[in-house]
N, C-alpha and C positions, 0 to 999 in steps of 0.2 A: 564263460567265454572260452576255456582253456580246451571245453568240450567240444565247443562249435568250430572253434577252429583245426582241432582233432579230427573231426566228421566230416567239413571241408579238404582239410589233407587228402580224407579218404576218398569225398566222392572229385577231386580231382585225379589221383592214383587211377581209381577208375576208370574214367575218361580215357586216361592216356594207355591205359591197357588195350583199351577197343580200338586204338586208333594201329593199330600194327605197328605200333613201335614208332611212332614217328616223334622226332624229339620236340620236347617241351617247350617251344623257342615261346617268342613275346606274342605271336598271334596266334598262338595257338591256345595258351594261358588267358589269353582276352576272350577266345571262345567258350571254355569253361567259365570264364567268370560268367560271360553273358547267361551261359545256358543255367548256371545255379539262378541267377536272377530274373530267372522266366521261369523256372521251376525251381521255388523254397523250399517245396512237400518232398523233394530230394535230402537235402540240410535235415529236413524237420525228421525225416527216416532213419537217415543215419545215426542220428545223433539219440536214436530211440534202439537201434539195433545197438550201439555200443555199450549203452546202458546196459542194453538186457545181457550183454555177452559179461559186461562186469560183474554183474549182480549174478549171474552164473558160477563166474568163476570162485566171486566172492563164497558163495552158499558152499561150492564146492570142498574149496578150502577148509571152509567152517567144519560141516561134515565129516573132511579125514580127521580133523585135530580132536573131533569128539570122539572118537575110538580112544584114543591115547589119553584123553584129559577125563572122560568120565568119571574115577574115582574122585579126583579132586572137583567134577563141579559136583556132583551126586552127592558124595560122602562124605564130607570135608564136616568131621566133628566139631570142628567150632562152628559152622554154623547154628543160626536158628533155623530149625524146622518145626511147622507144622504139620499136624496128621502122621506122625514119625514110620507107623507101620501101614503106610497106607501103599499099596503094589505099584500105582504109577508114579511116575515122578516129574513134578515139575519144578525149572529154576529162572530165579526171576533177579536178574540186575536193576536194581533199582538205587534212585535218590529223592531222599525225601524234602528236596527242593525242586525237586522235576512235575514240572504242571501236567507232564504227560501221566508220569505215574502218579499222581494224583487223582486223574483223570481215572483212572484204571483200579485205583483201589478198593475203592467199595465194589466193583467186579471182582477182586480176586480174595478179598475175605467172604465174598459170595460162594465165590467155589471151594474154600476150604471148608465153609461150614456145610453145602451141601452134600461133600463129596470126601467122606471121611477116609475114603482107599484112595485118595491124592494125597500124596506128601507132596510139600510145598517146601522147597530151599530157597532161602531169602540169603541175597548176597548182595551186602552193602557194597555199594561202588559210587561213593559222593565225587559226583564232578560238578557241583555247582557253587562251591566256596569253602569257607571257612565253616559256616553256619550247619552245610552239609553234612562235612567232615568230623563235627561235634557230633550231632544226631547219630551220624553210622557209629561211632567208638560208643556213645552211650550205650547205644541197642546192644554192642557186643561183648558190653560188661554182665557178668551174671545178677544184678539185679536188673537191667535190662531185658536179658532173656527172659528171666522169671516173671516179668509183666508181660511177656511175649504181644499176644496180637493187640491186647488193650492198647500198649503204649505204638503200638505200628500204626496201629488203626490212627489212633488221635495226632501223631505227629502226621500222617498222611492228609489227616482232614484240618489240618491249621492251613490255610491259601496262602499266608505270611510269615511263614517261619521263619524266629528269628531266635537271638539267643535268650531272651526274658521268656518267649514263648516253652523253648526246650525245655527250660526251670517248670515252668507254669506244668507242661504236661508229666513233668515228674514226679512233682508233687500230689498232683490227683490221684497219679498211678502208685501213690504211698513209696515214692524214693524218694531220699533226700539228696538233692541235684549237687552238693559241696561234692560229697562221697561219691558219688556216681562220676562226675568230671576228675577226681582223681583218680578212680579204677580205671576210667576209659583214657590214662594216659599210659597205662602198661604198653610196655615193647612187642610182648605179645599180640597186643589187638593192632596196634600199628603194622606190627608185620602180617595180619591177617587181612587187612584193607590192600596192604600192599600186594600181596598175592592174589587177588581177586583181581586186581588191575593187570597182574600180568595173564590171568588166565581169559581174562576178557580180553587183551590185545591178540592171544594165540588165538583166540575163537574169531576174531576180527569184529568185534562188540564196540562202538567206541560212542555209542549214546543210551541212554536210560528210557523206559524200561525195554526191556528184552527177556523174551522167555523162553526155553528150550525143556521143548518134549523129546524121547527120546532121542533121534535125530534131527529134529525138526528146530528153525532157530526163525522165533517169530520175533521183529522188530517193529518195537512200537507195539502203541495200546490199542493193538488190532484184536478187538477181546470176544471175534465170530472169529477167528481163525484160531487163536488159544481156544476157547471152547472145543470147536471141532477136532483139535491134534487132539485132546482129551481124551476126546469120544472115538477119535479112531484107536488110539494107546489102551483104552480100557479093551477093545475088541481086538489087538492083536492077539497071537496067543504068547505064554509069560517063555521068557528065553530061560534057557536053566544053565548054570554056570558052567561054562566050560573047561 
């Protein structure tokens, strides 16, 4: 609503520019109303152009912040990565209560196992409770890592994760979930959850999953355009350090 009335504001502004200035009194305002409600496909533009100006500006922003933030989202030694020496890089926010990434996951243990020169940076960012926030801390304990994609995989492919189930896929993965919920209460992994959260508000990140190719900052489990930034990144040519 807060849109439409935004797009209204504007396509009445409008109006009153075209009219040489003449002031906005009460029949002249009954005129724009009239003419919006002989023509919606007015509304319906606007409010499509302000989007796209957003999502512009948004992208924009994203874009300079990843000059500045790269090491940290790129190389950030605590995370898990897959493919470690692999040339391109990809990074993926995700939560493993996110039906999206869920959605997306057997796509993107696809591209790790196909595509051994993709390094994969896996950055827990649980925004969907308690249950989340469990999972991400286990994954970032070193017997977590050490199960790396086994135990990604399985907790990605549980549709109901809950906290018996975290146990359950611990066990399989030969952890013992007492030990593992103790490690994953270090200060350390808390503050490394916590810093993923602020590198995702500076990149303007604020739902799961999300992947960034070089520059490029794909939203959502759009996994023909993750593909394609792939395929363009693997043909750029390699930038040598400045």
């Amino acid at each position: 609503m807060r849109t439409i009335a935004t797009a209204l504001s504007a396509c009445a502004a409008a109006l009153i520019l075209t009219a040489c200035g003449k002031p906005a009194d009460d029949a002249f305002g009954r005129r724009v109303h009239a003419y919006l409600m002989e023509h919606p496909e007015v509304i319906e533009e606007a409010v499509k152009k302000l989007q796209a100006e957003r999502q512009t500006a948004s992208l924009t922003a994203s874009r300079t912040a990843l000059a500045s933030l790269r090491p940290q989202l790129e190389r950030d030694p605590r995370d898990f990565v897959a493919n470690p020496d692999g040339k391109v890089t990809v990074v993926e926010f995700f939560d493993y209560r996110c039906g999206y990434c869920k959605v997306a996951a057997p796509d993107v243990l696809k591209i790790i196992a196909d595509n051994p020169d993709v390094r994969f940076v896996f950055k827990e960012m649980p925004i969907f409770g308690e249950v989340s926030d469990t999972a991400a801390r286990i994954a970032l304990t070193d017997a977590g890592k050490s199960a790396g994609l086994k135990l990604h995989g399985a907790l990605m492919a549980d549709k109901a994760l809950d906290e018996a189930a975290v146990d359950r896929h611990l066990v399989a993965a030969g952890i013992d979930p007492a030990a593992a919920r103790r490690a994953a209460d270090a200060p350390a992994i808390v503050r490394q959850i916590a810093d993923v959260r602020t590198l995702a508000n500076a990149l303007q990140i604020s739902g799961t999953p999300a992947f960034i190719v070089g520059d490029r900052l794909i939203a959502g489990a759009d996994m023909d355009a993750l593909n394609a930034a792939i395929a363009e990144a693997k043909e750029a040519p390699l930038q040598q350090p400045g």
